[in-house]
Backbone bond lengths (Angstrom), bond angles and torsions (degrees), N, CA, C in turn:
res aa  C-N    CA-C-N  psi(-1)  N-CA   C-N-CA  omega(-1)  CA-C   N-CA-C  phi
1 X - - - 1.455 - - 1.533 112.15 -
2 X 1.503 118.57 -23.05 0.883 108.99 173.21 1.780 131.07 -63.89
3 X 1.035 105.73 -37.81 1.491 100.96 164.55 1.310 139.62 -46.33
4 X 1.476 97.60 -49.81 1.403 123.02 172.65 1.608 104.24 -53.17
5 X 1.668 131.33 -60.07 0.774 137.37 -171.56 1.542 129.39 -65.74
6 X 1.699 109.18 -17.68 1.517 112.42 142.01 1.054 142.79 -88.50
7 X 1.490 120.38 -6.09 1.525 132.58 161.46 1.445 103.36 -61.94
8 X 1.542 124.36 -72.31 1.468 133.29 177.85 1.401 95.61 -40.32
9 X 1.679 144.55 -76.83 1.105 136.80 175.17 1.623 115.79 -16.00
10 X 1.163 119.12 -65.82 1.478 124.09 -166.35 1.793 103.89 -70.19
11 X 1.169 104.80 -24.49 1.947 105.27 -166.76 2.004 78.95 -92.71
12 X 1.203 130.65 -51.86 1.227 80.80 -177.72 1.465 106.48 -135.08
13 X 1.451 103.56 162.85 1.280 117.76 -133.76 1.796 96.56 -102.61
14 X 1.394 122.58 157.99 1.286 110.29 156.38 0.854 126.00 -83.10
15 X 1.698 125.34 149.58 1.672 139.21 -153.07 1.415 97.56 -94.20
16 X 1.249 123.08 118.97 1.464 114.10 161.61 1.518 112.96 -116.37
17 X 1.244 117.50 159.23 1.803 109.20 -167.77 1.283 101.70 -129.78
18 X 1.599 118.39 162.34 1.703 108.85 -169.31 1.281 97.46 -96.16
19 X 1.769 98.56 157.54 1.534 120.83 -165.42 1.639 97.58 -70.09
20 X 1.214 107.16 133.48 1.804 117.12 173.55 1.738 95.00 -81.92
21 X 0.911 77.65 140.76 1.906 109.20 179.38 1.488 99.87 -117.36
22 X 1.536 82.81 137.46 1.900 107.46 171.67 1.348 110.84 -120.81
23 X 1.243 109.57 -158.82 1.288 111.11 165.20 1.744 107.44 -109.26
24 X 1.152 130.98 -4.27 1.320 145.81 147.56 1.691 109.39 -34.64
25 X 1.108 102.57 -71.27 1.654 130.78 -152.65 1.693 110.08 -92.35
26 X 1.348 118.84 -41.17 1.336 137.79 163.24 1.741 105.11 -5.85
27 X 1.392 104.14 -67.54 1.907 95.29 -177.87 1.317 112.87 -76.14
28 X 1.196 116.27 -30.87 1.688 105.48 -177.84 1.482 100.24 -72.42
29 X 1.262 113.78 -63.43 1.456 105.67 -176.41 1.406 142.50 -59.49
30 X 1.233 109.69 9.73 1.529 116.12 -171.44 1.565 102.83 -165.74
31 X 1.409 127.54 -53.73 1.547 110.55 173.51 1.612 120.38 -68.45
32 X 1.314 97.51 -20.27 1.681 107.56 -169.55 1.643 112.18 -94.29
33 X 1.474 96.87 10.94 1.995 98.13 -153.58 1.516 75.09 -100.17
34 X 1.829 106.23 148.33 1.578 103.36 173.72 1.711 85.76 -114.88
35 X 1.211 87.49 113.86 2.059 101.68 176.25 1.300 107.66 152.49
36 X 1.644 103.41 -160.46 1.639 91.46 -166.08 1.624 106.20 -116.93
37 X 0.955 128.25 148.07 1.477 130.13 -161.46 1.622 120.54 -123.85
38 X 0.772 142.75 96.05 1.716 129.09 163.83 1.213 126.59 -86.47
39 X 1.461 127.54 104.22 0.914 136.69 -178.64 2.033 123.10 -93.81
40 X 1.046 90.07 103.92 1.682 94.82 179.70 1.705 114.23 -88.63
41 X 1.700 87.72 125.81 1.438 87.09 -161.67 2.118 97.47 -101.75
42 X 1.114 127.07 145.04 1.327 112.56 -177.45 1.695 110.91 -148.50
43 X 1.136 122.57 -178.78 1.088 125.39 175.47 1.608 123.90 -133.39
44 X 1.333 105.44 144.68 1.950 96.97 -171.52 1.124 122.65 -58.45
45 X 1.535 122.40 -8.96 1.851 131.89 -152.11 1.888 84.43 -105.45
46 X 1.448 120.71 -45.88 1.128 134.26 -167.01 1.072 132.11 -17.79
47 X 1.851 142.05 79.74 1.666 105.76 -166.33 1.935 114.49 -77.29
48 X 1.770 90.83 -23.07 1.743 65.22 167.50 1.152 123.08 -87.02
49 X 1.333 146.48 -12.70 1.291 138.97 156.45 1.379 116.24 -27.02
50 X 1.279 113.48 -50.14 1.769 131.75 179.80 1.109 123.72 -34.32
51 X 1.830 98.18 -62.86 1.285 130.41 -175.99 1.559 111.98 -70.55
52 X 1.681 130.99 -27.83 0.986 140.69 160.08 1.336 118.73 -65.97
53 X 1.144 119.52 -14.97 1.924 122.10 -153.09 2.036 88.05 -77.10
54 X 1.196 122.83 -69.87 1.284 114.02 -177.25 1.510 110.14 -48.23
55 X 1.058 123.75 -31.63 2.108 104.88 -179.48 1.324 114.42 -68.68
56 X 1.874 111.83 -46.97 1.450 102.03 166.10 1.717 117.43 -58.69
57 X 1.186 127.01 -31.91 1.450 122.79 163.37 1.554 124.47 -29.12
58 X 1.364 88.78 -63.79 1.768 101.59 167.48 1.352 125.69 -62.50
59 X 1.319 102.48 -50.23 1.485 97.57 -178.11 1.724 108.82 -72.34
60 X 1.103 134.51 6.40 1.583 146.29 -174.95 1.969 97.72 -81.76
61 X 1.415 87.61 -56.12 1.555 106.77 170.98 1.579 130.86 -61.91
62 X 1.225 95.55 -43.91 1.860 117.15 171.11 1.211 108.98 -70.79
63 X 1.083 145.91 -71.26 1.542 146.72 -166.39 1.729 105.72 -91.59
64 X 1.093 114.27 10.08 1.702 102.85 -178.57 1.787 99.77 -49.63
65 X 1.504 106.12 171.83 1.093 101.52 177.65 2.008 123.32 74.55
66 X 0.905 103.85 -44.23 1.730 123.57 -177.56 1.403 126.84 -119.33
67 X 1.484 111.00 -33.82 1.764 97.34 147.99 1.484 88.59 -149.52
68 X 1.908 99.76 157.61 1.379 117.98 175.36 1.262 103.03 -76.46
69 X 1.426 123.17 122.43 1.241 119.73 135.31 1.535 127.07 -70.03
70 X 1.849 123.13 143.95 1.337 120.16 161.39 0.903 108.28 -154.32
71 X 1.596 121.85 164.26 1.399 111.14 -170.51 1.761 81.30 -141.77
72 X 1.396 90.00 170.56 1.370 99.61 176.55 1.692 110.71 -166.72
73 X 1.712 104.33 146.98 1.283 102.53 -175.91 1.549 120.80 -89.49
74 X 1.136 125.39 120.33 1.857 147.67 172.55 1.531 85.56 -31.26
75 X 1.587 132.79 -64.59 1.683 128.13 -156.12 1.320 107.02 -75.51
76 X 1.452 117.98 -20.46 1.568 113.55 170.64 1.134 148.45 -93.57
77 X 1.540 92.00 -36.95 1.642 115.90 167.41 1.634 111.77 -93.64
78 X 1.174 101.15 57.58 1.963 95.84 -164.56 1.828 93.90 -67.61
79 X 1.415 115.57 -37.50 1.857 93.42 -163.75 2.429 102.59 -60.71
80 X 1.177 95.41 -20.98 1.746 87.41 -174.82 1.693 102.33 -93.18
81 X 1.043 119.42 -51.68 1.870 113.88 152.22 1.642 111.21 -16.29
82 X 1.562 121.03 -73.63 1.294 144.11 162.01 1.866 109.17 -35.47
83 X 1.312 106.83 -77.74 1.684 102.91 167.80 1.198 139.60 -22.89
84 X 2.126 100.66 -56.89 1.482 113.15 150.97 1.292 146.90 -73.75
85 X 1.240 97.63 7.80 1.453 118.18 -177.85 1.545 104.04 36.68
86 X 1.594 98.21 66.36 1.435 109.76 155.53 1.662 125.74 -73.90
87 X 0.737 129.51 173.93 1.624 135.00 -169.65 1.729 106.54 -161.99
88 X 1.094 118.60 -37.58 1.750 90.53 -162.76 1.997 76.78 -144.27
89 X 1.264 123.58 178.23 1.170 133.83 163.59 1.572 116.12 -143.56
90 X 0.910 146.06 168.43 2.269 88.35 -19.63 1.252 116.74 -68.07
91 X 1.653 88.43 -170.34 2.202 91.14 -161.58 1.594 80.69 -166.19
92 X 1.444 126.56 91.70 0.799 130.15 170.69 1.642 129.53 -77.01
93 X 1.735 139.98 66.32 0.931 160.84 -169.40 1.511 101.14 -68.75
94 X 1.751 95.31 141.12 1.424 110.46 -159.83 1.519 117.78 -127.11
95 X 1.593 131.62 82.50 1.291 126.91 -158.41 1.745 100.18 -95.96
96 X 1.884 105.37 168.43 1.265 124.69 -174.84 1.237 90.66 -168.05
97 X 1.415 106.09 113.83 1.350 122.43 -173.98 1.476 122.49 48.96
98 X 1.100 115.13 33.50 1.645 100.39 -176.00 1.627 120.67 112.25
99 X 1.492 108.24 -21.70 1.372 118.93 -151.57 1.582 100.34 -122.11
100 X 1.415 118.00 124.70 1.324 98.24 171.42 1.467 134.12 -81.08
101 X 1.320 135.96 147.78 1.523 127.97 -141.71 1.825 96.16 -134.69
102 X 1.199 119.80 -5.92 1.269 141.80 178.44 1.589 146.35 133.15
103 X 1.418 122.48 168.20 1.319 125.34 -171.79 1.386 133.15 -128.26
104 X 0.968 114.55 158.85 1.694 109.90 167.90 1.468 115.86 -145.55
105 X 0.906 96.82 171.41 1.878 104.33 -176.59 1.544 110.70 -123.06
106 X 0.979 133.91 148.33 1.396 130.55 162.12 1.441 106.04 110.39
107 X 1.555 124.39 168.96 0.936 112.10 133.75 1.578 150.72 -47.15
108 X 1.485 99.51 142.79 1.897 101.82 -179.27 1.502 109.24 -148.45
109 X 1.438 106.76 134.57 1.569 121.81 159.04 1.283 109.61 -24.48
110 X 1.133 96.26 152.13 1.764 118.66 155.12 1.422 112.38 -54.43
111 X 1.277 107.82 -42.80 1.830 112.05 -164.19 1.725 93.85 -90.65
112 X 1.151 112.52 -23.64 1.873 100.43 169.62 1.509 104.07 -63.27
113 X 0.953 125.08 -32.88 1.706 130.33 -171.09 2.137 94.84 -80.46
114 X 1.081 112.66 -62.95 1.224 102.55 -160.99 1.184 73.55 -50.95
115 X 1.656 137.27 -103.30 1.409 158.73 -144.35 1.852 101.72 -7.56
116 X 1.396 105.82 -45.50 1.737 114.95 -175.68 1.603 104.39 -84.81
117 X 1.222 111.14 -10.26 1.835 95.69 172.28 1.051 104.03 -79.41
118 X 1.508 125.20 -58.31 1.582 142.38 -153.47 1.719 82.23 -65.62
119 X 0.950 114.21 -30.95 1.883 97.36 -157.82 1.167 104.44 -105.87
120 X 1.564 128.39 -19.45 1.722 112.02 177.51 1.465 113.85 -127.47
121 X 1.547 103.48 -27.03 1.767 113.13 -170.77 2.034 98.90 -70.66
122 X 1.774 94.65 -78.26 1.313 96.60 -179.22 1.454 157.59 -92.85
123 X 1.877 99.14 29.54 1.223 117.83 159.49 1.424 132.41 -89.12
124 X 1.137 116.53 141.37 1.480 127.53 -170.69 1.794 114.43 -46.85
């Protein structure tokens, strides 16, 4: 059984999900984190938020270990929504060490997300 039981191991993977952000948690978890962070910011009414919710899923799973994923909700956390001077969701905000390094609005691919790790999170 043992064989069997590291093949199945490797085909499937453990699920990890991104850390929810408050306005509680906001500095430890993202200004205080030394690494690189993407934080997806969204809203409950949202349909592209919706349509985004499974890529950050994956990528929670894909990059564990190497960048934080988190997401956080615009209707709950309004004082860090407010901080970032968010406006519409999603608003996909992009930390490294503490510092924000950039943003986007709207919906985005999967491959816009890989494309911004390989090119800003995990290069030297």
């Amino acid at each position: 059984m043992g064989l069997i039981k590291n093949i199945v191991s490797k085909i499937v993977r453990e699920k990890h999900f991104p850390i929810h952000i408050t306005d509680g948690n906001f500095k430890k978890e993202i200004l205080e984190f030394k690494g690189p962070v993407i934080l997806d910011i969204w809203g409950p009414n949202c349909v592209h938020c919706k349509r985004m919710e499974p890529i950050v899923l994956d990528l929670a799973t894909e990059y564990h270990g190497k960048v934080k994923i988190a997401e956080l909700n615009a209707a709950e956390a309004r004082g860090v929504a407010s901080r970032l001077s968010v406006y519409s969701t999603p608003t996909v905000v992009v930390f490294k060490n503490g510092s924000e390094i950039g943003r986007e609005s709207g919906w985005k691919p999967k491959s816009w997300f890989e494309q911004m790790i390989s090119a800003e999170l995990l290069r030297e």
